[in-house]
TORTORFI-88985 format. One record per residue (C-alpha): x, y, z. Coordinates in steps of 0.02 Angstrom, whole numbers, plus 32768, in hexadecimal, padded with zeros to 4 digits. Example, Ala and Ser with C-alpha at 12.3 -4.5 7.8 and 13.67 -1.06 7.14 Angstrom:
2
<pt><x>8267</x><y>7F1F</y><z>8186</z></pt>
<pt><x>82AC</x><y>7FCB</y><z>8165</z></pt>
//
This chain:
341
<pt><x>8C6E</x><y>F7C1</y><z>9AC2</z></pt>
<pt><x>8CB8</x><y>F70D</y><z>9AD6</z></pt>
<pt><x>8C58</x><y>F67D</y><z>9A66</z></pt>
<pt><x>8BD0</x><y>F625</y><z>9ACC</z></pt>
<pt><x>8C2C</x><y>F567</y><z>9AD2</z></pt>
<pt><x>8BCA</x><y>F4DD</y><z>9AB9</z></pt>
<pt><x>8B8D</x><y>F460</y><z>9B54</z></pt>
<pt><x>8C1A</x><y>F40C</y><z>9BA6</z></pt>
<pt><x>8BAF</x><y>F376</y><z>9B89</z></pt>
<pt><x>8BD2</x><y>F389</y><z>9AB1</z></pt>
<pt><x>8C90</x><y>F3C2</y><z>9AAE</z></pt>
<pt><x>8CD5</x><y>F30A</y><z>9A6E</z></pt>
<pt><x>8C11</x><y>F2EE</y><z>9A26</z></pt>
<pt><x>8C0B</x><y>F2D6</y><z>9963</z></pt>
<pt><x>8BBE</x><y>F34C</y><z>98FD</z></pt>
<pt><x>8B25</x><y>F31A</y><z>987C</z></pt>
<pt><x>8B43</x><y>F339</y><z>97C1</z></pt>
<pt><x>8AB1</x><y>F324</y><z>974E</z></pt>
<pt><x>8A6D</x><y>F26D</y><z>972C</z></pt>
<pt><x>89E7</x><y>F212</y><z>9736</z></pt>
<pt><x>8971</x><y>F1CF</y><z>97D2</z></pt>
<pt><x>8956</x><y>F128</y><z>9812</z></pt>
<pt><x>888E</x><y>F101</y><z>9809</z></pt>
<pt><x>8838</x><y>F09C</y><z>9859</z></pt>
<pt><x>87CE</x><y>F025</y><z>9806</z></pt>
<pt><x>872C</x><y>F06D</y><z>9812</z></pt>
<pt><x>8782</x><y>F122</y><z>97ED</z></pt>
<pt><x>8741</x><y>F157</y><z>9899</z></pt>
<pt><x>87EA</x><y>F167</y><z>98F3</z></pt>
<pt><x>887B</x><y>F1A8</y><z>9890</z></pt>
<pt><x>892C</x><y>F1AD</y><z>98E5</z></pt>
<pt><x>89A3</x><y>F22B</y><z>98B3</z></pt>
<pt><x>8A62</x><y>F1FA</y><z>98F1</z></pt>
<pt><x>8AF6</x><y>F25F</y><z>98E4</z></pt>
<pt><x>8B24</x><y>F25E</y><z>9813</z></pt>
<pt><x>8A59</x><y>F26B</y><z>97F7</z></pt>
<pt><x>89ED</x><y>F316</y><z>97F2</z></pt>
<pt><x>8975</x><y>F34A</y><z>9854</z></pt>
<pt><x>891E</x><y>F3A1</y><z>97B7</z></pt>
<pt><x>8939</x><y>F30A</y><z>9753</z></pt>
<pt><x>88B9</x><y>F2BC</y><z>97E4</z></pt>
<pt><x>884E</x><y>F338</y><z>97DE</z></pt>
<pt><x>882D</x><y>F32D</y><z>9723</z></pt>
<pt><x>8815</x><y>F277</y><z>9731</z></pt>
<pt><x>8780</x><y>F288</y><z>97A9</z></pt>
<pt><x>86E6</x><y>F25F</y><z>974E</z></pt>
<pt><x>8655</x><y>F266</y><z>97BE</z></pt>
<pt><x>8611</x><y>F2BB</y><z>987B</z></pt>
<pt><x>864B</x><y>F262</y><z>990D</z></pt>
<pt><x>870A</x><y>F241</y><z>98D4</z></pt>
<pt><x>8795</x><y>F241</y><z>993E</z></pt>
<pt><x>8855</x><y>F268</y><z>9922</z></pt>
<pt><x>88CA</x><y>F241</y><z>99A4</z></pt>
<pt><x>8980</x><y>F290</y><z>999B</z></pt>
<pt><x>8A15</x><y>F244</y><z>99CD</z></pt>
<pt><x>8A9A</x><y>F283</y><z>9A2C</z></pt>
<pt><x>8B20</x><y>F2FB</y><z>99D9</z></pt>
<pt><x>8B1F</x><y>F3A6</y><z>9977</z></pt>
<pt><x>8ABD</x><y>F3B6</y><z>98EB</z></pt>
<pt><x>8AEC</x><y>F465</y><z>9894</z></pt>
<pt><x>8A5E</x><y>F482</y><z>9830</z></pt>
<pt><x>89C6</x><y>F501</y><z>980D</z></pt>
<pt><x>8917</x><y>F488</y><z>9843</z></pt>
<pt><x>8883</x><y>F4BC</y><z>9801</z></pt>
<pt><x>87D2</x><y>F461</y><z>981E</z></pt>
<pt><x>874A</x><y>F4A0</y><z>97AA</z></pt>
<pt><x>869A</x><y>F4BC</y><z>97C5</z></pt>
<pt><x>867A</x><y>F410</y><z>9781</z></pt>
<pt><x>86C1</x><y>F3A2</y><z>9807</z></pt>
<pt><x>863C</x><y>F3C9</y><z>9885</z></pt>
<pt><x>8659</x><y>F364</y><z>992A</z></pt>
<pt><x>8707</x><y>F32A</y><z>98FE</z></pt>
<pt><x>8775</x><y>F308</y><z>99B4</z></pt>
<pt><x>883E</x><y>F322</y><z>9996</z></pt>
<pt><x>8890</x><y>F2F1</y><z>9A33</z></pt>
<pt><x>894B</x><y>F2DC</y><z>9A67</z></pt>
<pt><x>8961</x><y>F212</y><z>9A8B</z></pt>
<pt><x>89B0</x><y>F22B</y><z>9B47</z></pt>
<pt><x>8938</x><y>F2AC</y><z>9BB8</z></pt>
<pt><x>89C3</x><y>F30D</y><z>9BDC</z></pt>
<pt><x>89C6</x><y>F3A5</y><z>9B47</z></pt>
<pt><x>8A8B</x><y>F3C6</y><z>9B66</z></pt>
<pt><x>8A99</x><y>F328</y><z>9AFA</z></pt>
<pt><x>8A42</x><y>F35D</y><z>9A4E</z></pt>
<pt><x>8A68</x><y>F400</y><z>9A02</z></pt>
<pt><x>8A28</x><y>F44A</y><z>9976</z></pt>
<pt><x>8A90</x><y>F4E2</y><z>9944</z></pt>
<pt><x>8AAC</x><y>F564</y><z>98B9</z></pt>
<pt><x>8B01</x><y>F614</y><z>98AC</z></pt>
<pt><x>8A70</x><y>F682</y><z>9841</z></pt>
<pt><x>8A42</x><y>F73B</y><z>987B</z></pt>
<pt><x>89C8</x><y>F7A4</y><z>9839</z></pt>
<pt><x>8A50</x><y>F811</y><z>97CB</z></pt>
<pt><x>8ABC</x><y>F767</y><z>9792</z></pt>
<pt><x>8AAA</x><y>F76D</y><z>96E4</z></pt>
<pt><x>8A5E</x><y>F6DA</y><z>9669</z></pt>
<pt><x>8AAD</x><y>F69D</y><z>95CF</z></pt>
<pt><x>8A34</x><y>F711</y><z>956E</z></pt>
<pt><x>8A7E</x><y>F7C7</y><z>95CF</z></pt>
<pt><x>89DA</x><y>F7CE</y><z>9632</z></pt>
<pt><x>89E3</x><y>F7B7</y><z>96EC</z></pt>
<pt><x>898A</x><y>F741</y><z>975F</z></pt>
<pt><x>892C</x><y>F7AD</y><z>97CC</z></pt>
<pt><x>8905</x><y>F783</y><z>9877</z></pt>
<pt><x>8892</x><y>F6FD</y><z>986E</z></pt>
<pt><x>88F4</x><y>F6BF</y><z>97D8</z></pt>
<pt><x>8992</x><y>F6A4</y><z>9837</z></pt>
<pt><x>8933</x><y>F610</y><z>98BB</z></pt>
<pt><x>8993</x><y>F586</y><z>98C7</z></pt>
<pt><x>88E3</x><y>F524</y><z>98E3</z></pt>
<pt><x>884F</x><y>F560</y><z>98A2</z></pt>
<pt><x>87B1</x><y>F514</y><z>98A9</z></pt>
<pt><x>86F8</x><y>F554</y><z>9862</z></pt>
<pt><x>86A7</x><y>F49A</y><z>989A</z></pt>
<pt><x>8610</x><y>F48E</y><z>990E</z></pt>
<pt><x>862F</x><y>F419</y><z>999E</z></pt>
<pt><x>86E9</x><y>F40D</y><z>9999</z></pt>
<pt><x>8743</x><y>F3BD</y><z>9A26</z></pt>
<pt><x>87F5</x><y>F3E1</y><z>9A4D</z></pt>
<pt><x>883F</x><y>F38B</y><z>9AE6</z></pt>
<pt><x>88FD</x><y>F362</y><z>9B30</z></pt>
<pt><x>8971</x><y>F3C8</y><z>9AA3</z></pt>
<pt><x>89C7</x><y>F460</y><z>9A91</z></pt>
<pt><x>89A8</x><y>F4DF</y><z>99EC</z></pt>
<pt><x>8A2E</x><y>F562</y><z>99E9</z></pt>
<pt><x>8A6A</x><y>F5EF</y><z>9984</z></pt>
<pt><x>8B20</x><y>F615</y><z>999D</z></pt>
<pt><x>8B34</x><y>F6BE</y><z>9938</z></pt>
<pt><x>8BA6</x><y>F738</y><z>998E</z></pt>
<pt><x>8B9B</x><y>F7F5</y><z>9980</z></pt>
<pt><x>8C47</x><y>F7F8</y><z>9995</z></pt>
<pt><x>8C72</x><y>F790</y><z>9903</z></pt>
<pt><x>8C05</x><y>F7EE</y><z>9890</z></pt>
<pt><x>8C2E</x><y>F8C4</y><z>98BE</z></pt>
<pt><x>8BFD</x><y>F8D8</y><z>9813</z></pt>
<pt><x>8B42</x><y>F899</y><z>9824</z></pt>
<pt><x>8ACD</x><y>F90D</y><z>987A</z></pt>
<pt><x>8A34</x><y>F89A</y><z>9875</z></pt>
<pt><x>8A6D</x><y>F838</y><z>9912</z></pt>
<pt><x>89DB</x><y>F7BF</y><z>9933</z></pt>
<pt><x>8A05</x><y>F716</y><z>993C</z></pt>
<pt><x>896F</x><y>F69E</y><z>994D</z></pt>
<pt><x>898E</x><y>F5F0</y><z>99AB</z></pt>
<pt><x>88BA</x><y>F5BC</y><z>9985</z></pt>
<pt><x>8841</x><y>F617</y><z>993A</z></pt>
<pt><x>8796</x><y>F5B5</y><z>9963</z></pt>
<pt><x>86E7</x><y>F5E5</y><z>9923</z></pt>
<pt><x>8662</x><y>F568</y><z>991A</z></pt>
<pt><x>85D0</x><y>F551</y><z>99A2</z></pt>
<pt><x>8603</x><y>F4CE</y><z>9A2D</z></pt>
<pt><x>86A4</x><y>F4D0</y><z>9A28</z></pt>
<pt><x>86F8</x><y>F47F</y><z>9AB5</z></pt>
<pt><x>87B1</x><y>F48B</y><z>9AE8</z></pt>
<pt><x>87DD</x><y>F423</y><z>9B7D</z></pt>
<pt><x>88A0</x><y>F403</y><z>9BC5</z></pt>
<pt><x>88DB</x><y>F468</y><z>9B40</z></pt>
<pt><x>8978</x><y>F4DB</y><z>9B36</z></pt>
<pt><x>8978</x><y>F570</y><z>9AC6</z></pt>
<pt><x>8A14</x><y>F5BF</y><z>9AC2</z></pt>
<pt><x>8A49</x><y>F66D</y><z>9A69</z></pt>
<pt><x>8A61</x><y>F729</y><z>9A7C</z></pt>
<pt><x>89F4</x><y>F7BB</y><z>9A40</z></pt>
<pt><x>893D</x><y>F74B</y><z>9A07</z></pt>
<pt><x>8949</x><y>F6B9</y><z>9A43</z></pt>
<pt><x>889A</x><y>F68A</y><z>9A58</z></pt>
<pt><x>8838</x><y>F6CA</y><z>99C8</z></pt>
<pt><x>8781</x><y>F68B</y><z>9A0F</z></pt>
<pt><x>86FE</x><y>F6C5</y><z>998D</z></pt>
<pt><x>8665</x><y>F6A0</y><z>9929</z></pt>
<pt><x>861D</x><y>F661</y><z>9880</z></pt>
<pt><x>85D7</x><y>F703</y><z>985D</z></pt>
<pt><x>859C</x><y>F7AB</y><z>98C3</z></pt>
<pt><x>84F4</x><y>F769</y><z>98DC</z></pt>
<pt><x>8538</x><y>F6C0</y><z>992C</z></pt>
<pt><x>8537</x><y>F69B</y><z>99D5</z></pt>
<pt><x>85B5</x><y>F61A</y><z>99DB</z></pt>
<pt><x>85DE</x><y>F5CB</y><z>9A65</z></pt>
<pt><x>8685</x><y>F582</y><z>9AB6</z></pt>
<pt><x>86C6</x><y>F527</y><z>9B4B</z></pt>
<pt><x>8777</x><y>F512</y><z>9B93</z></pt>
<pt><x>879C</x><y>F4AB</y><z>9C21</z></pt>
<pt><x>8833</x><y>F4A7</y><z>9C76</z></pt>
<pt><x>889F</x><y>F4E9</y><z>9BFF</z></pt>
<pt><x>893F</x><y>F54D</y><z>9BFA</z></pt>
<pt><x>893A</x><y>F5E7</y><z>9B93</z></pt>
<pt><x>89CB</x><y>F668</y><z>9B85</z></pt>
<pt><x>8A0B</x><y>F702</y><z>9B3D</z></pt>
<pt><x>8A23</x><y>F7B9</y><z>9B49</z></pt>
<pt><x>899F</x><y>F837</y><z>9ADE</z></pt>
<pt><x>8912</x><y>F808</y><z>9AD0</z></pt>
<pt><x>891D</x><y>F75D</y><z>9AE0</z></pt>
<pt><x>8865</x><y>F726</y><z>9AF2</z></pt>
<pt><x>87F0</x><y>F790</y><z>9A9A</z></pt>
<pt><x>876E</x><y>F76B</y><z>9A0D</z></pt>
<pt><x>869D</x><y>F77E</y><z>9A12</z></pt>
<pt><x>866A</x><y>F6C3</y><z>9A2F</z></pt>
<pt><x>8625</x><y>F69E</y><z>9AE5</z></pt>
<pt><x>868E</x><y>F638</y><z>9B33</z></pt>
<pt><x>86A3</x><y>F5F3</y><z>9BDA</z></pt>
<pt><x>8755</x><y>F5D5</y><z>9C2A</z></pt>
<pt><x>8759</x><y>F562</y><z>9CB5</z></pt>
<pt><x>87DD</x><y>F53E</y><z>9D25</z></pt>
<pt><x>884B</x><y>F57D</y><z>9C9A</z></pt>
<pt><x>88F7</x><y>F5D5</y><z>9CBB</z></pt>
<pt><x>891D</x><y>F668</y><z>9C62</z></pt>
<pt><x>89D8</x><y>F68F</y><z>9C5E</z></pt>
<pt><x>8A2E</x><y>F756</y><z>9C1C</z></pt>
<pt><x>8AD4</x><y>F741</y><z>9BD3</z></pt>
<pt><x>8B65</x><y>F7B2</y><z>9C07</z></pt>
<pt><x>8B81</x><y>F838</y><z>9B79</z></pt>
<pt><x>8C17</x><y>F8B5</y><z>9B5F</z></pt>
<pt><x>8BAE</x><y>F951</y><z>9B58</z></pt>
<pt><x>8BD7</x><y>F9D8</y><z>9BA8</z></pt>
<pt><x>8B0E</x><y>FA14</y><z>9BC8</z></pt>
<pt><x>8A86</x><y>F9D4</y><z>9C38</z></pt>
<pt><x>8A0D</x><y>F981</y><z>9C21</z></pt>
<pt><x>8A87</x><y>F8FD</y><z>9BC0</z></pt>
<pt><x>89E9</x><y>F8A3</y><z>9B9D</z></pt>
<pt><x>892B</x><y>F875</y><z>9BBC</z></pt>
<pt><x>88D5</x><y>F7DA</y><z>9BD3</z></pt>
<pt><x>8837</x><y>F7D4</y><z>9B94</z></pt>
<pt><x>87EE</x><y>F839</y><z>9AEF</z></pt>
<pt><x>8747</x><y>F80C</y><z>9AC8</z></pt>
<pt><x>86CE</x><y>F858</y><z>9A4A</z></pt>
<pt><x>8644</x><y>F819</y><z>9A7E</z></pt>
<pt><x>859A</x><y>F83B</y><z>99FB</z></pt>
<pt><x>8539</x><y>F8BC</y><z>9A30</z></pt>
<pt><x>84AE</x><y>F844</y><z>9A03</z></pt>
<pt><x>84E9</x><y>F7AA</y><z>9A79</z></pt>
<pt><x>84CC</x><y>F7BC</y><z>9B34</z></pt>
<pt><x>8561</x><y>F734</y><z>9B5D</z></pt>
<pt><x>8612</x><y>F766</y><z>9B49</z></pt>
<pt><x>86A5</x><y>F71E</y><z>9B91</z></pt>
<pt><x>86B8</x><y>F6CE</y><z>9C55</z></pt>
<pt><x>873E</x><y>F69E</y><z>9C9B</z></pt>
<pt><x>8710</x><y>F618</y><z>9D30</z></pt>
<pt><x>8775</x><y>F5D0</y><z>9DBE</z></pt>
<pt><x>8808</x><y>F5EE</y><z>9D63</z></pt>
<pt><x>88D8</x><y>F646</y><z>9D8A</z></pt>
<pt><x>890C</x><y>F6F5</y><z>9D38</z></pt>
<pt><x>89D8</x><y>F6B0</y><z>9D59</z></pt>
<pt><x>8A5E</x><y>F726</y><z>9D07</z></pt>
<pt><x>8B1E</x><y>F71D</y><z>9CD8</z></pt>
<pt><x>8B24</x><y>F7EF</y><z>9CD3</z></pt>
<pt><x>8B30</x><y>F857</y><z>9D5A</z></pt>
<pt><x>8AB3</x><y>F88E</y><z>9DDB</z></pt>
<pt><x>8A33</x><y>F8F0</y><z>9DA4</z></pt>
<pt><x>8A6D</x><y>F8FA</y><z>9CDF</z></pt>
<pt><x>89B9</x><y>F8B7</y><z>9C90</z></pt>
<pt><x>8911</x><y>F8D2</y><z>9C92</z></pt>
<pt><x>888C</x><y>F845</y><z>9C92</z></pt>
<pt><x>8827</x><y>F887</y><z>9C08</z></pt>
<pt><x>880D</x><y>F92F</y><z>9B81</z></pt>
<pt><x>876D</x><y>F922</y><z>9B0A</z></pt>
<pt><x>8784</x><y>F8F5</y><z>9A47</z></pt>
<pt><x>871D</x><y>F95B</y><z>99D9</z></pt>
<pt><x>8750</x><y>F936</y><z>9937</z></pt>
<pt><x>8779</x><y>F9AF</y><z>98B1</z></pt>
<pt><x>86F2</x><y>F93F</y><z>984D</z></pt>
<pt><x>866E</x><y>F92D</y><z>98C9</z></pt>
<pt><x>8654</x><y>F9C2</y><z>992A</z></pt>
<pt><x>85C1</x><y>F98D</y><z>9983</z></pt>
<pt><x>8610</x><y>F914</y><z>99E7</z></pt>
<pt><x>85E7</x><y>F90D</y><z>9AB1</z></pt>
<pt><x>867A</x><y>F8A1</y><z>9B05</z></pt>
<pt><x>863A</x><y>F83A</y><z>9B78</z></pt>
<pt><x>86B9</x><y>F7DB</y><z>9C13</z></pt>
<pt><x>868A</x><y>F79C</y><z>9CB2</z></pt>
<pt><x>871F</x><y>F76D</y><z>9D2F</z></pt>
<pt><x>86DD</x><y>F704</y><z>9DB5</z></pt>
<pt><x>873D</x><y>F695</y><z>9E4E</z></pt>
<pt><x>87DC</x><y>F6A1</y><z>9DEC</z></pt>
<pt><x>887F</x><y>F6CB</y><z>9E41</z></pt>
<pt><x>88E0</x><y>F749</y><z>9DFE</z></pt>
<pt><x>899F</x><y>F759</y><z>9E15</z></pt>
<pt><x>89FB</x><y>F7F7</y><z>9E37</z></pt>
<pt><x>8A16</x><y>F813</y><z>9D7F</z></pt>
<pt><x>8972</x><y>F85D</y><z>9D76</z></pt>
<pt><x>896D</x><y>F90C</y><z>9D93</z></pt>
<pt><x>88FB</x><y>F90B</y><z>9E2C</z></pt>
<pt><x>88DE</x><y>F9C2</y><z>9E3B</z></pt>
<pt><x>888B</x><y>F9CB</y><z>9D7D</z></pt>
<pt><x>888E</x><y>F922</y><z>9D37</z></pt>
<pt><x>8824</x><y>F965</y><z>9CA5</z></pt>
<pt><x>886F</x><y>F9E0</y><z>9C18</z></pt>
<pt><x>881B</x><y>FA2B</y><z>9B54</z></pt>
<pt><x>885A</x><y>F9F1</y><z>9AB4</z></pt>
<pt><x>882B</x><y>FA8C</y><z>9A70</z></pt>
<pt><x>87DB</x><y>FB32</y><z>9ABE</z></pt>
<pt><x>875F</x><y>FB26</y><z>9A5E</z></pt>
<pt><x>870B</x><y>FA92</y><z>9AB8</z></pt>
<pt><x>873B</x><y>FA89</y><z>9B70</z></pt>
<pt><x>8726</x><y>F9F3</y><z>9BE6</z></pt>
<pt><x>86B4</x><y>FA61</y><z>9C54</z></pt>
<pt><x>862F</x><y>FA49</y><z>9BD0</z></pt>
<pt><x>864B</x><y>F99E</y><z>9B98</z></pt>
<pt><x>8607</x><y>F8F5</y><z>9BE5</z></pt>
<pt><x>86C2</x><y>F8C7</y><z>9C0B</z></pt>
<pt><x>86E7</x><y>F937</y><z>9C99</z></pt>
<pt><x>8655</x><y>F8D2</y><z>9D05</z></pt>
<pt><x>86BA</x><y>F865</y><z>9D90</z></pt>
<pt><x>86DA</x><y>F8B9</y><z>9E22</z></pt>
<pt><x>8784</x><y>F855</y><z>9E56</z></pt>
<pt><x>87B5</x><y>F868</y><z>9F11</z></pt>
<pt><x>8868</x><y>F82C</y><z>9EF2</z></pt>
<pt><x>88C4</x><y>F7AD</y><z>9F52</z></pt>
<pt><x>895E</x><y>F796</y><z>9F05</z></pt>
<pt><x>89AB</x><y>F727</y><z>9F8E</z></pt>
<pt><x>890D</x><y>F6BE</y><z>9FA4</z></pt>
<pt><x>88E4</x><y>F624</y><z>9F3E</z></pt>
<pt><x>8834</x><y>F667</y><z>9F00</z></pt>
<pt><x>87F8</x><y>F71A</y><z>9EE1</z></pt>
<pt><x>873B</x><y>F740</y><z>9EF5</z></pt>
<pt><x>86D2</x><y>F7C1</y><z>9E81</z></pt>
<pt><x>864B</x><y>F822</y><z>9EAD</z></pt>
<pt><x>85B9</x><y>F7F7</y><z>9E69</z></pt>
<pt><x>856C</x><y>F880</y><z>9E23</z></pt>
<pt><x>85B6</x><y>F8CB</y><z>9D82</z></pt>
<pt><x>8603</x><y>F988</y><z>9D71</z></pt>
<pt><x>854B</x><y>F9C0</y><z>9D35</z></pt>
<pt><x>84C7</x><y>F992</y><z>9DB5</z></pt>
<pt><x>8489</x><y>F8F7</y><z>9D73</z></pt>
<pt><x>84B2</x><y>F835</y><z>9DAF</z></pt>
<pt><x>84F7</x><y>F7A5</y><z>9D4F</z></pt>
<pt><x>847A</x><y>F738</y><z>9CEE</z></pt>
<pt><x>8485</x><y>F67B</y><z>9D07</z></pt>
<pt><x>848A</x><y>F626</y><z>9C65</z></pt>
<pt><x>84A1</x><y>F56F</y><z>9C29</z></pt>
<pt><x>852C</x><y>F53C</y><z>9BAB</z></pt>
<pt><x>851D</x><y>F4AD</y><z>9B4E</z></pt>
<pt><x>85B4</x><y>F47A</y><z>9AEC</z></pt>
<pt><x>85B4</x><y>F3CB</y><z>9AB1</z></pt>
<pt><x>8577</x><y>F33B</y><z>9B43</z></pt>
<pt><x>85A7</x><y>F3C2</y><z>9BC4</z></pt>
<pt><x>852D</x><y>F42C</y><z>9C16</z></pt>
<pt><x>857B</x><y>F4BB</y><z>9C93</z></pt>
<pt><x>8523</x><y>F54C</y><z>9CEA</z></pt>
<pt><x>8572</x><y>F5E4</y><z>9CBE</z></pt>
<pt><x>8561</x><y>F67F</y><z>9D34</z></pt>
<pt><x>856F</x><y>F71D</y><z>9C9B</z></pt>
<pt><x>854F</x><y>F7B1</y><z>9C70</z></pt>
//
């Protein structure tokens, strides 16, 4: 497998080593430049409503915004998120300086637990490579790991293999709730998954090559969805593009975790093009046999494929009889309609 290069954009940009943030007088806008951190920001917010705008260059570094920065904004200073990267090279089996191991959420290069984050123009990555590490079985290599209700992720890039996308909640019993607009998200196993309910509009999703010799090489979407929470994951107006093959993913296989067995995956797929990456004859596939798709809430669009065409439309009634529920999600000052299930 050949090492995912940076954005043309950042080959001669500098690359951020740890300092401290420029802050504005009232502490309300911090600026983090390249030779400042991005952490070093975050710690220095002291109250709701903050913002922290990033500069552009490379800033290798594991982010992580607490619980206690709710409504905090960290934005890349140019609208274009090829210009700000945040990157770091953690997987789930990398080990820490104490012989334990991350573990998959542990291994986010951004991680965030705050209610009413906003995350706009920037790129998190994680640039671990299976191939580097043959001797580390726990491949998962987070790029952000969100939890938090109203959440909000808009002109964002997310860039990694197996996990990129780690979209959960605060706890099983929280329904919370997440919006991406417009953003680019790519990988190769299950690169979206998690058992927040999100929306994803106009987003592109984007499956890596890989040098397997097996099919599926890869799935979309993994949700694990709480039995107890109606709203899952939907995917909106959005592009399914692909660097593989023809046919060589799936769009989605249900997580039920080995730690939460009661989970009911929920995805909706609606007015989304998908490429010819997607396996169009069964675009759905099991994690394990012991919970097929059949039965879960993520084997409910009904894609008639158009692979050439610039949109794909979706029946609207789900694989089990019943029709979508319109909902509302609220996630900060914007309102949406969102058609789920």
């Amino acid at each position: 497998m050949r090492r995912r290069t940076l954005p043309a954009a950042l080959a001669g940009a500098p690359t951020a080593v740890a300092a401290g943030p420029a802050v504005a007088g009232d502490r309300r806008v911090l600026h983090v430049r390249p030779g400042d951190s991005v952490q070093t920001a975050v710690d220095a917010v002291d109250g709701p409503g903050r913002t922290i705008v990033v500069h552009p260059g490379t800033y290798r570094e594991v982010v992580q915004v607490p619980a206690g920065k709710a409504g905090l904004t960290i934005r890349g200073a140019t609208r274009d998120p090829h210009d700000t990267v945040v990157v770091f090279d953690n997987a789930n089996g990398t080990k820490k300086p104490d012989g334990t191991t991350y573990g998959t959420a542990g291994s986010a290069t951004f991680t965030s637990a705050a209610a009413g984050l906003t995350v706009r123009d920037l790129t998190p990555a994680n640039d671990w490579l299976r191939a580097d590490h043959p001797d580390i079985t726990g491949t998962q290599a987070v790029a952000a790991y969100l939890t938090g209700d109203r959440t909000h992720f808009d002109n964002v890039r997310l860039l990694a293999h197996q996990d990129a996308l780690f979209a959960d909640t605060t706890a099983l019993g929280a329904f919370d709730r997440m919006y991406f607009r417009r953003c680019h998200i790519e990988g190769d196993v299950d690169f979206v998954f998690g058992r927040a309910t999100a929306v994803f509009e106009e987003c592109r999703f984007h499956t890596l090559p890989r040098d397997v010799d097996f099919v599926p090489k890869g799935m979309v979407f993994a949700p694990s969805t709480a039995r107890a929470n109606p709203h899952g994951f939907l995917a909106v107006r959005g592009r399914v593009t692909s660097g593989a093959e023809d046919g060589a993913y799936k769009i989605a296989r249900p997580w039920v975790p080995l730690y939460e067995t009661t989970a009911w995956p929920s995805l909706v797929v609606r007015d989304t093009w998908l490429g010819p990456g997607i396996d169009a004859v069964a675009p759905y596939t099991d994690m394990r046999d012991t919970y097929p798709w059949q039965s879960m809430r993520s084997g409910i669009a009904t894609p008639a494929f158009k692979s050439t065409d610039a949109s794909t439309t979706y029946n609207s009634r789900q694989s089990n009889g019943s029709l979508p529920v319109t909902t509302l999600l609220t996630t900060g000052s914007t309102t949406i309609g969102a058609t789920m299930n």
